[in-house]
N, C-alpha and C positions, 0 to 999 in steps of 0.2 A: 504494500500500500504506500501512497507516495507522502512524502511529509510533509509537515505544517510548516512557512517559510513565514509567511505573515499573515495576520486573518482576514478573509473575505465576508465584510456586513452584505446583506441581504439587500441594504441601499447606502447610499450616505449622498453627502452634498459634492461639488465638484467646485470650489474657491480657487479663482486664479488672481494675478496682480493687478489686474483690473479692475474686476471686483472690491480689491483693497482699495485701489486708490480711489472708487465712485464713493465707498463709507469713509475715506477719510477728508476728500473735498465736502463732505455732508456736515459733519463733525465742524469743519473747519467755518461754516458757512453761519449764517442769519439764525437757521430754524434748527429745531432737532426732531421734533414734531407738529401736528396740524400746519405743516408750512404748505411749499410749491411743488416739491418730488411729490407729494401725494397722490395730485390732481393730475401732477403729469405721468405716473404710473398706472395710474386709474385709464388714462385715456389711450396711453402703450395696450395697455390691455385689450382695453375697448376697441381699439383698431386692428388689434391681433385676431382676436377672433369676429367681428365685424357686427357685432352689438351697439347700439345707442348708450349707454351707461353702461358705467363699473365701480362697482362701490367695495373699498376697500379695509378692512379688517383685521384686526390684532390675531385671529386665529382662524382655520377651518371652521372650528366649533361657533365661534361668536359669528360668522357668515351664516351659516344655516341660521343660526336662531335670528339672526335680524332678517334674513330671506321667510322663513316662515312667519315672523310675529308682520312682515309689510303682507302676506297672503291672505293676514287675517285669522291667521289659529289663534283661537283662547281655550278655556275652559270648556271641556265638553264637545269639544272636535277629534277629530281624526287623522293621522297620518297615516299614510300606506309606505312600506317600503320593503327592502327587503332583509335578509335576516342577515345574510354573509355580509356585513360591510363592518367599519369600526362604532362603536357605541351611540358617537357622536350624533349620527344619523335618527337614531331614534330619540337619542335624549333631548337635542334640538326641539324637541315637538312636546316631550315630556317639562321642560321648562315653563312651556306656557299650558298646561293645564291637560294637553291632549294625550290621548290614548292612542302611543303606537300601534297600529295593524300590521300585522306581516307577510307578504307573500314569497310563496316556497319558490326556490331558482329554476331554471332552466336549465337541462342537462347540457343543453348544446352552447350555451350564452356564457354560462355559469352565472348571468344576471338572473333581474326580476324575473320569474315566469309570467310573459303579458297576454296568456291565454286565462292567468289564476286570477287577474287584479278586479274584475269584474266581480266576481264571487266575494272579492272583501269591501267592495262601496257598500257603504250603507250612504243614508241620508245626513250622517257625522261628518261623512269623509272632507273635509276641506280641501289637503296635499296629498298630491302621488309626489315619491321620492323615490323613484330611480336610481340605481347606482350604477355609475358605470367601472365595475368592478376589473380590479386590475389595469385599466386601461383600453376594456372592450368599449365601444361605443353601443349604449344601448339602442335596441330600436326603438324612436321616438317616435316613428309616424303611427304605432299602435296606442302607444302613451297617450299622443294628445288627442285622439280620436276618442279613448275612454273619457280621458277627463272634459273634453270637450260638451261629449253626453253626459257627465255627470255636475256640472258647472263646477270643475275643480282645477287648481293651480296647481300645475306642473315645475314641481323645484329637483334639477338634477342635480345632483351629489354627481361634479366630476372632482371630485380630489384627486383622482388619479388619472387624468383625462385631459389634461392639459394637452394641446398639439393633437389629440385626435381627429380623425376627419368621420365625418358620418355622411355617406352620398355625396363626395367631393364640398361639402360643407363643415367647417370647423367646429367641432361643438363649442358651444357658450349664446347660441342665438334660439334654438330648436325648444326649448322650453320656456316657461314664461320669467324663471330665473333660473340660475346655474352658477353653482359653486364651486371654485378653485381652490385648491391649498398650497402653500407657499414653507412645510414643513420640508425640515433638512432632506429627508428620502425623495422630495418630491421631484418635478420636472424642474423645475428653478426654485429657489427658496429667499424669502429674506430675513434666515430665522426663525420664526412662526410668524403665519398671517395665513387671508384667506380674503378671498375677494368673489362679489356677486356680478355677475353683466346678468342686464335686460334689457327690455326694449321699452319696460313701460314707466316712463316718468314720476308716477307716483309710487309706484313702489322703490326707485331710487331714492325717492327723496324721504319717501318713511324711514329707510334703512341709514341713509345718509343721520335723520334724527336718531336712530335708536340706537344705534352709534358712537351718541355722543348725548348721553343723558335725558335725550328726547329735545334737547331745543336747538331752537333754528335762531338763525340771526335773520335767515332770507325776508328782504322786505317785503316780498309779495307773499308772502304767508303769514308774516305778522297779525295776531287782531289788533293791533294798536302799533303805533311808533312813536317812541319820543327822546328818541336822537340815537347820533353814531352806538353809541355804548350798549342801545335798547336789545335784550333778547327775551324770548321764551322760552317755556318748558313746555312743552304739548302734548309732551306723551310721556311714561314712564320708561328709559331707556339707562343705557347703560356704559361706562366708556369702556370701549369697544375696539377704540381708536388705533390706527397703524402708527408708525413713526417716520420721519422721512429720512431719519438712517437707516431704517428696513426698505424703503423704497430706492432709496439711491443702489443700495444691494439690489431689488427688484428689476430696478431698471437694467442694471448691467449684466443680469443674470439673461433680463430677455431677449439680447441682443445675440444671447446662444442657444434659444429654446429649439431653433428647429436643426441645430450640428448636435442637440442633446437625442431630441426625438428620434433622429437617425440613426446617431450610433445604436440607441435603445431597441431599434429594428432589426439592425446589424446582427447585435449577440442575441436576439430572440432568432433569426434564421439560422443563427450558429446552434442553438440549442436543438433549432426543429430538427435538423438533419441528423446531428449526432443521435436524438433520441427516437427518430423515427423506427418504428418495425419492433420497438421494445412492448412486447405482450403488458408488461407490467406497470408500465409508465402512462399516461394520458399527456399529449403536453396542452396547452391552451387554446383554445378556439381561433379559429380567424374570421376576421370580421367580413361582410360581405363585401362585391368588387363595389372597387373609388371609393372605398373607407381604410382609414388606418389605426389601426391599434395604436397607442400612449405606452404599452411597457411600462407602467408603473413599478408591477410587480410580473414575475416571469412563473407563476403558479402551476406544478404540475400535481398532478396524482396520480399516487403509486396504488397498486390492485394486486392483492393475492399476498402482499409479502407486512411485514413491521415496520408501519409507518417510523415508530417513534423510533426503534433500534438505528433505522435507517438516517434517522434526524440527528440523534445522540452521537451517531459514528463519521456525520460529517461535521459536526460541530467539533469535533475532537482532532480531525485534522485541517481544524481552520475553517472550514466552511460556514460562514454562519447563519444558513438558513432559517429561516422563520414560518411558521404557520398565520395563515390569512383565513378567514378568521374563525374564535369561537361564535356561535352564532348566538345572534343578540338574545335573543329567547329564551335561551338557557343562561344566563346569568343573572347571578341570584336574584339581582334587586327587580328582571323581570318577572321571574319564578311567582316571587312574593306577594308582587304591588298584582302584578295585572293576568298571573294565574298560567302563565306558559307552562309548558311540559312537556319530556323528551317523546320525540313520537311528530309533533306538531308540525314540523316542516320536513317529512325525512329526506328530501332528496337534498338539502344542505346541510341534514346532517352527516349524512352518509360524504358529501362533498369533506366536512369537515374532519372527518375520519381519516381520511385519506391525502389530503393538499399537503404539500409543502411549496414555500418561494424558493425557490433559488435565487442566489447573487444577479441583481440587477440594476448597473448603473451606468451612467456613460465613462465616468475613467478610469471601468474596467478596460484592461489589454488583452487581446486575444488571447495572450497565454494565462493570463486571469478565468477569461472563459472556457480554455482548453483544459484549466487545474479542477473547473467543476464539472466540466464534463467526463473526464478522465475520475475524479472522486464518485462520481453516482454513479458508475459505470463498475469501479470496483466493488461497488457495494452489492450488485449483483451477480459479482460470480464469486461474491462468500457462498459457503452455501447452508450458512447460518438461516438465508434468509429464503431457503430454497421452500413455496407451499404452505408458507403461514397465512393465519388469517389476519384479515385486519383486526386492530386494536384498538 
């Protein structure tokens, strides 16, 4: 077996001297937050993916919740989403009073099943939340057709979706908002954050308030004005707020989102080939034609053999894969509060049984890529793992 030289994370960030020097002209400048980088990374955004607004956020997490609380969730609403994604997705919703729904994935998507979503609208439902897991582009033309018939707001969870293409379109415009995150693993990072594009005005500019304590200075929303200094509270909101030394990192980051997304294609067709024709391996869906996979995450599933064994014994020579994810349903505080139980979604739990990530980032080097493919590869001719069941 070959030996551990130095350890492979499952992601990490990619910082070069550029990026240094755009936080330290940040640093050096006027603002350090609510300054000008904001607005103009807001609008990098916006332009990237070709949205009217982008409203921008101290986290992934604080994005969804402002994305949900501008749809209109309170108390006694509904979200739908699905189970395989990080916490964040469902707690968003659980913040302001709603009752996660959940639908079970799709063998072939690894996303939402959007033949199941129908089955869980009730007259609650507010939000369909989407995920575009791993990096798949969900299919949105099914999505908003639901929610269209059920007069619900389509918020995508692209967290890992950045640079995707869905029908030669970027995602960030196809649903009525969409979520970006800007954490270290992700496609560009500025630290933590997480940013909304839409199209629709008002709910930028709720998000923009709830963001930021809930008041506006805008004098066309004001109910009164009585001079420069005059603001409001309007709403209950929260600081939320980005900084413009995570933007100026932001901006410099986006200026390699699409040499990121390639390379991240690159070692995902390195992956396909080497693992093709393995009875025991699954590797990840491909998206349909003029769409592109994001590579967030390079998630396979192994069938017939010990998940875990097989996990334990690449983390031992360095390999640091990771599992994506426990499904939201089964953790305790959903168990508890809202009555989940094992059984309830089985095709992602069964998914969950099975997944691991592999190493997946842009400044891996092919022979970064060769060390994990040559590690998984030994793992099956132990014959340790020869005919187990899954665990």
């Amino acid at each position: 077996m070959q030996n551990m030289t130095y350890p492979l994370p499952y992601g990490r960030q990619w910082i070069d001297d550029d990026d240094i020097t755009a936080v330290i002209a940040a640093l050096k400048g006027d603002w350090l937050t609510q300054g000008p980088l904001v607005e103009s990374f807001e609008q990098k955004i916006a332009e990237y993916v070709g949205s009217e607004y982008a409203v921008a956020f101290n986290s992934g997490t604080s994005a969804l919740h402002g994305a949900y609380y501008a749809a209109g969730v309170r108390t006694g609403d509904e979200v739908i989403t699905s189970p395989i994604t990080f916490v964040a997705t469902a707690n968003a919703g659980v913040y302001l009073g709603a009752r996660p729904v959940f639908v079970d994935i799709d063998k072939k998507t690894w996303c939402i099943d959007t033949d199941k979503i129908n089955e869980a609208i009730s007259n609650r439902t507010k939000v369909i939340a989407p995920v575009d897991f791993a990096g798949y582009p969900v299919d949105m033309t099914s999505i908003r057709e639901i929610a269209q018939d059920h007069s619900c707001i389509v918020v995508e969870d692209a967290a890992h979706a950045l640079g995707a293409i869905r029908g030669d379109v970027k995602v960030g415009t196809e649903a009525d908002m969409t979520m970006f995150s800007f954490h270290p693993v992700k496609h560009i990072t500025t630290g933590e954050g997480g940013i909304v594009t839409t199209n629709n005005r008002e709910f930028a500019a709720a998000m923009k308030r709830f963001r930021s304590h809930g008041i506006t200075k805008d004098p066309e929303l004001l109910h009164k004005n009585e001079g420069q200094w005059y603001y409001e509270m309007q709403d209950l909101g929260y600081n939320y707020r980005i900084t413009d030394i995570q933007c100026a990192l932001g901006l410099s980051q986006l200026e390699k989102l699409e040499r990121f997304v390639k390379r991240r294609n690159e070692i995902a067709r390195m992956y396909d080939e080497a693992f093709r024709g393995n009875e025991k391996l699954v590797n990840p869906p491909k998206p349909p034609q003029n769409s592109r996979h994001a590579y967030h995450l390079y998630p396979v599933c192994f069938t017939g053999v010990d998940r875990k064994k097989i996990f334990m014994d690449l983390r031992e020579i360095g390999i640091f894969c990771q599992v994506h994810y426990i499904p939201v349903h089964l953790q305790p505080y959903y168990r508890e509060r809202f009555g989940y139980h094992d059984g309830d979604f089985p095709v992602a739990e069964n998914f969950y049984q099975s997944e691991i990530s592999l190493p997946m980032f842009p400044a891996m080097s092919d022979e970064d890529v060769e060390r994990v493919i040559v590690g998984v590869q030994e793992m099956f001719e132990k014959r340790v793992y020869a005919d187990l069941k899954l665990v």
